[in-house]
N, C-alpha and C positions, 0 to 999 in steps of 0.2 A: 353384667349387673352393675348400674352405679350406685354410690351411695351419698346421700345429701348429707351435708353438717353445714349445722350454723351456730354461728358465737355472734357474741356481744360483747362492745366493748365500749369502755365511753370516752369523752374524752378528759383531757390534763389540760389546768393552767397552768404554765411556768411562773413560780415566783422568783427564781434563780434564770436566767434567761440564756441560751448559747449562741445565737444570732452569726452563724456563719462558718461554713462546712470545711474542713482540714482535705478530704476527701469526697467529690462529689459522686465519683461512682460507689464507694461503699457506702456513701452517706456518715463517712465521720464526721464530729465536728470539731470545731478548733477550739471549744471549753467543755467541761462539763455542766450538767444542768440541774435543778430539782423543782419540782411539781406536784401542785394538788388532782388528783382526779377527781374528779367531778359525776355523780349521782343523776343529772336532768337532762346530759346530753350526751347521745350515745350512739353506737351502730349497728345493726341487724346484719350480719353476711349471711349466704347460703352458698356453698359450693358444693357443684358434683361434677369430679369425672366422668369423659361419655366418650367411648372410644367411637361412637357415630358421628362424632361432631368432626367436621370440618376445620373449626377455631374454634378460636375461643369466643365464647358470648356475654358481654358484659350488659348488665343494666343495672343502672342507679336511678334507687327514687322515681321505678317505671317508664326509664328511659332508657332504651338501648345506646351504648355510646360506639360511635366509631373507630376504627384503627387507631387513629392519634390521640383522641383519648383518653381509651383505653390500655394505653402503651405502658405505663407504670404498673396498672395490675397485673398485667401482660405480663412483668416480669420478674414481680414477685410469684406470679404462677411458676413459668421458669425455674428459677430457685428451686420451687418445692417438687416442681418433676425431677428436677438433677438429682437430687434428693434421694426422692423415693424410687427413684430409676424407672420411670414408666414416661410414656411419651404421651397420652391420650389429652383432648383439650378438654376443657371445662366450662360446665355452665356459671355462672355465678349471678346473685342477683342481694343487690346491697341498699338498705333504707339506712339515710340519714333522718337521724330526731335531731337535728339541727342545722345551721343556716350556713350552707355549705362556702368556705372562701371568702366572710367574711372577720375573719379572726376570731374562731370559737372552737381552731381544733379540729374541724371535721376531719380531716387529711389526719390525723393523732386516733382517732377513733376508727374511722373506714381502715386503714392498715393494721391496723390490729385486728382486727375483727376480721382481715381478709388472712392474715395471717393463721391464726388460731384455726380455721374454719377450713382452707386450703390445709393444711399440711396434716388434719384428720381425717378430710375425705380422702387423702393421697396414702393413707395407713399409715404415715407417720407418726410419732408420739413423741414429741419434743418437748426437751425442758423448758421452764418459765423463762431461763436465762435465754438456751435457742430460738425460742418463741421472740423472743425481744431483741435478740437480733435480724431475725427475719423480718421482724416488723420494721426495723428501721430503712431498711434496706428499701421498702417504699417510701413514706416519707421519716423525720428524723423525728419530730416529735412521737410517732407511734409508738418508738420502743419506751416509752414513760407510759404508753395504754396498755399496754398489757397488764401490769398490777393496779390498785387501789392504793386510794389513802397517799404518802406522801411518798415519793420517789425522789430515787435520784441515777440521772444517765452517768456512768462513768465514760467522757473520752475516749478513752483506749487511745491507740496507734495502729487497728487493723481490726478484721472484721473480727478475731475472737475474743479481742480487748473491751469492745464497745459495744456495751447495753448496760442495760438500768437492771436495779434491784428495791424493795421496799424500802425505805426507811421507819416508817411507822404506818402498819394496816392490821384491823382497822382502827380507826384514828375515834376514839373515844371525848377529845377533846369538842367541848360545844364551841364549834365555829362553823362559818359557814360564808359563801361567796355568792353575790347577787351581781348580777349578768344583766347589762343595758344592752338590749339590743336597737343601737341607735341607726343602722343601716345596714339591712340585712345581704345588699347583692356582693354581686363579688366585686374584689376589690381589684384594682386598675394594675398595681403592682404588687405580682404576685412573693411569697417569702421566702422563695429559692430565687429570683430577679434582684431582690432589696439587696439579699444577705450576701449577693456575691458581688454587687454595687457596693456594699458597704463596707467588707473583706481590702478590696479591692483599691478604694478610692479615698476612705474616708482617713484623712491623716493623724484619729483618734483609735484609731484599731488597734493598735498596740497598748493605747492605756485602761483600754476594754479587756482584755485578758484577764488585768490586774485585779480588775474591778470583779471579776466574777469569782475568782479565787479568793479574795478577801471575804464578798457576799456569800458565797458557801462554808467557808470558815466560822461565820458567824451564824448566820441561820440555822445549821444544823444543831447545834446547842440548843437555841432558842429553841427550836420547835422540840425536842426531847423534853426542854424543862416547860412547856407551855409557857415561853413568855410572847404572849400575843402583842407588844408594843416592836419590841426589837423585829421577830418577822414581819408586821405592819411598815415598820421604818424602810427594811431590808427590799422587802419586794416594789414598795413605790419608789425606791429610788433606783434600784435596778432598772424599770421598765421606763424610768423617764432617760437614764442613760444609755438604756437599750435603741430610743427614738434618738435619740442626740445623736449617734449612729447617721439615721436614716438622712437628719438634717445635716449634715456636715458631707456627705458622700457628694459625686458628682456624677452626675446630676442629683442635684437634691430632689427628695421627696419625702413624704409624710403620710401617714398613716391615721391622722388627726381631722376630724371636720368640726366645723363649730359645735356643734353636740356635746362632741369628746370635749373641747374643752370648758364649755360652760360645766358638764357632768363633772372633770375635776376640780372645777371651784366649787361646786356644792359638797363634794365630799370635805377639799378643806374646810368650807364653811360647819358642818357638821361636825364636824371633828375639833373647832373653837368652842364649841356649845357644849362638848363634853360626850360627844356619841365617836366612841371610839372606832372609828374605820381608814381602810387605807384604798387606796384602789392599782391597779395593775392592767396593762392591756399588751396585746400581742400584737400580729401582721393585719392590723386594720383598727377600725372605730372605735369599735363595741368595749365599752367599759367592763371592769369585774371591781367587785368591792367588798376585800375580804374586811372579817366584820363576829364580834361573837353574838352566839344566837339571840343572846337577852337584847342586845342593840337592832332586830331586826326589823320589830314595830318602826321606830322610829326613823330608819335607811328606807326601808320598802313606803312609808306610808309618804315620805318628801319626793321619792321618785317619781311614784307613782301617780300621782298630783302633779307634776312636773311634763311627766311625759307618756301618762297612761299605764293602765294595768299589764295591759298585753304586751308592754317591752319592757319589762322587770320580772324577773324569772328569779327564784330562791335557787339556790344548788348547795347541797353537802357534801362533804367528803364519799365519796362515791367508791364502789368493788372493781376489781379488775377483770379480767376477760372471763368469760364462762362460756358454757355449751349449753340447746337448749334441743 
């Protein structure tokens, strides 16, 4: 007899950004991180053990994927059989509600959401913490999906060191993050390619450390005391030294198309006029601009006008993994 389970998970903006792995096979990374989860985009899993199966069976978004790229689920599956000590494959079938690989997280969402959902069907019952490390274990952002509201990955230096925990859920503060979706395909250089280019090559990596310790030092304050200017300040200037990164590496590359940046001179422009917003973006195009609720009339309605209704998305602070 198999038994199905499915979770849901959504995904996280980093406003604190880690941009580059200590450890590629446990998925450490070389800083720690913190992040908003986000309410509008999320992931559906279903897993079932089936000792009739052959393999494993993946499908994403009604598309069965092949050995190769299926290989990462593949082995966060693994994991949770060692685990639970049972050898049987698994069906699995996984909807993304959002635009898969181009900087919005999907891979933060779909791993959490595989995580939670596998290691129930497998009769496991892991803590939030274990949950969050298995989820890493697929991609690095997921261990931030497993909770809601604002997180934070702690680093570590090995796999029981390294996972996140809340920082504040749920987050009662009126703010909220609007998502340009300026170019929804996938993106040319992927965020485990950039980040180990950038690791690697960029001869600003060392004062990237600095910068995130400093950014975390300061942010976490703010966001306990609601001061919405200081994390505004904190997350746009991380994520433009986040890409400074990408531009300085060798070979260089960028994550910016003209969109992106005309999108950030309107937020500075709005933000001269006295509409308080900041913006932040991750491994591609797609803007976020975090922003409090009273200011949303006026963010969404320049956007939107700009560049249409259907690529301006509201998101709030958002729940972490559940079962359904």
């Amino acid at each position: 007899m198999t038994t199905a389970v499915t979770a849901r998970a959504h995904t996280n903006i980093a406003l604190v950004k880690y941009w580059g792995k200590a450890d590629a096979t446990l998925m450490l990374p070389q800083t720690s991180s913190l992040s908003l989860t986000l309410d509008q985009f999320y992931t559906d899993t279903t897993v079932a053990f089936d000792p009739t199966l052959t393999a494993d069976q993946v499908t994403v978004n009604q598309v069965r994927l092949d050995e190769h790229a299926s290989r990462k689920v593949r082995h966060v599956l693994d994991l949770v059989r060692a685990q639970a000590n049972r050898a049987d494959f698994a069906r699995v079938s996984s909807t993304n509600h959002v635009p898969m690989a181009a900087g919005l997280a999907s891979s933060a969402s779909a791993f959490a959401a595989l995580a939670g959902a596998a290691s129930r069907a497998a009769g496991l019952d892991l803590s939030s913490r274990d949950l969050s490390r298995l989820a890493r274990r697929g991609s690095g952002s997921a261990t931030r999906s497993i909770f809601g509201g604002f997180v934070e990955w702690h680093a570590g230096h090995d796999d029981a060191s390294s996972y996140a925990e809340p920082l504040i859920d749920p987050v009662t503060w009126p703010i909220a993050m609007v998502a340009l979706v300026l170019d929804p395909h996938r993106k040319k250089v992927s965020s485990r390619q950039g980040m180990q280019t950038s690791v690697v090559t960029s001869p600003y990596y060392p004062a990237w450390k600095q910068v995130v310790a400093h950014d975390l030092a300061v942010i976490k304050p703010a966001i306990l005391d609601q001061d919405f200017t200081t994390v505004g300040e904190i997350l746009e200037t991380n994520a433009m030294r986040m890409h400074a990164l990408t531009l300085s590496a060798n070979p260089a590359y960028s994550y910016f198309n003209g969109a992106t940046l005309q999108a950030m001179q309107t937020v500075r422009d709005l933000r001269a006029t006295g509409v308080a917003c900041y913006y932040t973006l991750d491994a591609g195009p797609n803007l976020k601009i975090f922003c409090q609720v009273a200011d949303l009339p006026a963010i969404t309605a320049r956007f939107r006008q700009d560049l249409g209704a259907e690529q301006v998305i509201v998101a709030h602070p958002g729940p972490g993994l559940s079962w359904r």
